[in-house]
Phi, psi and omega in degrees: 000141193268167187275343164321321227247100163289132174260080167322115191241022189174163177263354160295262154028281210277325171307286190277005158258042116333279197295310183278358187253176110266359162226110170238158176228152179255128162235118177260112178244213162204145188281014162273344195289108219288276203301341169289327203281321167298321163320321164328281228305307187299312181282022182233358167284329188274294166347293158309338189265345189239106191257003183241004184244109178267132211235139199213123167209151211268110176275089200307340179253356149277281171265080175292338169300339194267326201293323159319311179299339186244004162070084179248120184223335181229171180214154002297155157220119163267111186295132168238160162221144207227128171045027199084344194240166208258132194229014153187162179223131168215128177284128194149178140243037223261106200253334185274353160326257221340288192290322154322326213234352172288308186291325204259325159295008186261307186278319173309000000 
């Protein structure tokens, strides 16, 4: 597992990279989930390639709270954020989204 990719284990955790980032993604998964495990492998790959992008992910049934705070109803789901505030979402496992929604959060 690469080491690019923070496992938010709390909502302090989650707050100051927040707080400390201007661009983050978020992925809210679950280890039962089939279509998250496929996906990784593509989202720790993006992690290495955007070194100005904080790449973070949410195990919904340990910190179920935050995943409750962004109304996480299926998984994978991924949250971008450009300065705290949240400017796309895709529900999925969709790696040509993921990486298409990496990029435009860097360039817009």
């Amino acid at each position: 597992m690469s080491d690019k990719v923070i496992h938010i284990k709390s909502q302090e955790e989650h707050d100051a990279l927040i707080k400390s980032n201007k661009f983050v993604v978020l992925d809210f998964h679950a280890v039962w989930c089939g279509p998250c495990h496929m996906i990784a492998p593509v989202y720790e790959q993006l992690a290495g390639k955007h070194e100005n992008v904080k790449f973070a992910k949410v195990d919904v049934d340990n910190v179920s709270d935050i995943a409750q705070n962004y109304g996480i109803t299926a998984m994978p789901t991924f949250i971008f954020l450009r300065d705290g505030e949240q400017v796309k979402l895709i529900k999925g496992a969709n790696q040509v989204a993921l990486e298409q929604a990496v990029s435009e959060l860097q360039n817009e």
